[in-house]
Every structure is written in C-alpha cells, then in structure tokens.
C-alpha positions in Angstrom: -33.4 21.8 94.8 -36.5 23.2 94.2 -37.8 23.7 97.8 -34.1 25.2 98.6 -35.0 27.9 95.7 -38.5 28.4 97.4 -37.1 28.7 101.4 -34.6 31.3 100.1 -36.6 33.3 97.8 -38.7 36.4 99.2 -42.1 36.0 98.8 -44.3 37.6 95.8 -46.4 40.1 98.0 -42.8 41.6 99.5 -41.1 42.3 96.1 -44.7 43.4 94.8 -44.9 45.9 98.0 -41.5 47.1 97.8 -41.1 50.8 96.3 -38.3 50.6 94.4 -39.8 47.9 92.3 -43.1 49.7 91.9 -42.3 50.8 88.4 -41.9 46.9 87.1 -44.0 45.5 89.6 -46.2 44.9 86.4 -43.8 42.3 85.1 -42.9 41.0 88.5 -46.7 40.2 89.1 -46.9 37.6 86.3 -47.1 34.3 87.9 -45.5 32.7 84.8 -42.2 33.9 86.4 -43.5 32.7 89.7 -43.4 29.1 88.8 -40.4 26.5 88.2 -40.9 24.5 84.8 -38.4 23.3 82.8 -38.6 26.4 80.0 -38.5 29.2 82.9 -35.7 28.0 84.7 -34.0 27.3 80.9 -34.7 30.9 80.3 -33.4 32.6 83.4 -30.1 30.3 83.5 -29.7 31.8 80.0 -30.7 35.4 80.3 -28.2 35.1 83.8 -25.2 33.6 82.0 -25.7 36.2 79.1 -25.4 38.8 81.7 -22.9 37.6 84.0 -20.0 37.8 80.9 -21.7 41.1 79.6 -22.3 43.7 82.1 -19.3 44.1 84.6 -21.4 46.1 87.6 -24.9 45.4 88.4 -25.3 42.3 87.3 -27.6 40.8 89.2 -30.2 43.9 89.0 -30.1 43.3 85.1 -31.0 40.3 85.4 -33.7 39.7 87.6 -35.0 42.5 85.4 -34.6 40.4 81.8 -35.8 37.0 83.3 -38.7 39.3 84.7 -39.2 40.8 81.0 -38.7 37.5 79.1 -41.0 35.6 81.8 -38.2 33.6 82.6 -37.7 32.6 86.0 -36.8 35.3 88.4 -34.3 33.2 90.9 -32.1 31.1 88.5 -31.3 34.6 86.7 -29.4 36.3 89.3 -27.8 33.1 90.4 -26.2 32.3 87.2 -24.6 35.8 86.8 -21.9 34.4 89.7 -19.8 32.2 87.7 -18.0 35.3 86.5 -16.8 36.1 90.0 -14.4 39.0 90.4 -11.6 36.2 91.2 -12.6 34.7 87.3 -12.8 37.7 85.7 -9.5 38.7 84.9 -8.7 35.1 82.9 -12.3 35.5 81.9 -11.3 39.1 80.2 -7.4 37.8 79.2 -9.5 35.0 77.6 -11.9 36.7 75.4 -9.0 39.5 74.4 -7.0 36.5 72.7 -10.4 34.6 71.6 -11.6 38.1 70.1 -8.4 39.1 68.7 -8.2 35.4 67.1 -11.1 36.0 65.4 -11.4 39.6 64.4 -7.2 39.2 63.0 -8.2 38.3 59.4 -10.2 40.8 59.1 -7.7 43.5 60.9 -5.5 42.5 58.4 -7.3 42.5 55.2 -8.3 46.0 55.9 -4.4 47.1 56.2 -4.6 48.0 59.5 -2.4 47.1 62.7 -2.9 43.2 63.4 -5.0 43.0 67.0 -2.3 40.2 68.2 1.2 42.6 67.7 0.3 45.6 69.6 -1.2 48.9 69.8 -0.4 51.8 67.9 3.3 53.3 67.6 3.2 56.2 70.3 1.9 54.0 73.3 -0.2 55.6 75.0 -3.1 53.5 77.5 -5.9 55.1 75.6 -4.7 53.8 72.3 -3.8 50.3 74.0 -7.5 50.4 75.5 -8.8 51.2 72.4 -7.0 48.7 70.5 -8.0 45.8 72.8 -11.5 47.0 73.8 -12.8 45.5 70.4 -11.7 42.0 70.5 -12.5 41.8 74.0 -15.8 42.9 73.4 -15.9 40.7 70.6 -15.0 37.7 72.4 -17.2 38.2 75.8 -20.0 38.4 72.7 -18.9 35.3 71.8 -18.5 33.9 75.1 -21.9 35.1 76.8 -24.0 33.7 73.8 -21.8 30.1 74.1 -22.6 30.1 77.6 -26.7 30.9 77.3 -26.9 28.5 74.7 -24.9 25.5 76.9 -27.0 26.7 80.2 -30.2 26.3 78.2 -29.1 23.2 77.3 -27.9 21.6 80.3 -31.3 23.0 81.9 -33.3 21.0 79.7 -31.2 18.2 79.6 -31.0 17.6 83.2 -34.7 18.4 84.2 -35.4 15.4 81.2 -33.1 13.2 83.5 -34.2 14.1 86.9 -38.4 13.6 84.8 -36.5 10.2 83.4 -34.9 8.8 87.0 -38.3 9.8 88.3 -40.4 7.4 85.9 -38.3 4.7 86.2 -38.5 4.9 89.8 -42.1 4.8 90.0 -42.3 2.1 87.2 -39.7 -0.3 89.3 -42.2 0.7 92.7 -45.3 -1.0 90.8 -43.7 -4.1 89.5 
C-alpha cells in the first residue's frame, strides 16, 4: 500500500514549485509530512474524516492544508474526505438531522420552546424550516465527524500494529 501511495503522489519539489502553493509552501516543506509512520498516517486519516462530514465543498483543499498544519500526512488526508460521497450525503445529512435532533430534544424542551422532532415553526416557511433543522444537523455532523476521527485514528494504529505483528512473526517462523 505504501508504494501505491508513493507511485501516485506528486513529488515534493512539484508541489514546493507550484505558485499557488507558494504561500504554505513553508508547511509543505517539512519532511515530517513527507514520511509514512504510523502517527502521520493516524493523523491525516483523522484530520480527513473530520473534514469529509464537516465542510460540504472543498474538501479536499482543507485538508491537505490541516494534515499539512498538524504535520500529519499529506496523502491519507484528502483520501479519507471521500467516504462522504455526494451519493452518501443525503442519508449522511438525514442521519445527523435525527441523531442531532435526538440529542439536542431535551434540551429544546426544557427551555419551552418548539421540540426539534415535531416541526418547524407555525407559518411554514423554508427559512424557518432551514433554521429549525440547521442546528441539529450541525449538531449531529459534530458528533459524527469527531466519532469518525477518533475510529480512523484507531483503526490506523490498530492495523499498522498488525501488519508490524504479521511481519515479526513472519520473520521469527523464517529463522527457526
């Protein structure tokens, strides 16, 4: 996998010599984020997946630019921003509205205002009904983005420990 990563990658002196990319070149010329370790690739899988569920346009701009600010790996970032694909993100949305609204409802109704789950507000218009579900849905692709970082760092580190695991025991059964 990791000499797929390096064939499709541009090389550092191209991104460093483009000019759009002059005014970060700085972080891009760090060689931390040049190399694959288990913490980088952990951090841009992360930063990606956080991403991906936030920011609806430009996704993959953002970030390359975190992973290149956090030093995390700058081609696992982009990547991960995809499993949000404009064919997922309408259950993706529809899934964080009723996640969001089941978790910001007891607090809607303590305060005596209109529950989240029965409706928007009497006269019907679209800008009340966007306003009313903006916040849970907001509120739940919060929830979602951070779930996702934290399971994508995870499942970094647990599967570069198992690919470092299958390797030793391959080498041990080679000398006996």
């Amino acid at each position: 996998m990791r000499n797929w990563f390096k064939r499709i990658s541009p090389d550092r002196e191209a991104l460093l010599a483009n000019r759009w990319l002059r005014p970060v070149a700085h972080r891009l010329a760090h060689p931390e984020i040049w190399h694959f370790n288990r913490r980088n690739v952990a951090r841009g899988v992360a930063l990606g997946l956080f991403v991906g569920f936030l920011v609806p346009l430009g996704q993959i701009v953002i970030a390359a630019l975190l992973a290149a600010s956090a030093r995390g790996n700058r081609l696992p970032a982009p990547r991960a921003t995809l499993p949000p694909t404009p064919l997922l993100s309408p259950p993706i949305y529809y899934a964080a509205w009723r996640t969001g609204s089941f978790l910001l409802s007891p607090w809607r109704d303590a305060t005596g205002a209109e529950s989240v789950t029965t409706g928007p507000v009497a006269d019907g218009s679209m800008l009340a009904m966007l306003g009313s579900a903006s916040v849970p849905t907001i509120a739940g692709l919060i929830l979602f983005a951070s779930v996702s970082a934290l399971l994508g760092f995870a499942l970094v580190h647990l599967a570069w420990r198992l690919s470092l695991w299958r390797q030793w025991r391959r080498r041990g059964g080679e000398r006996t």
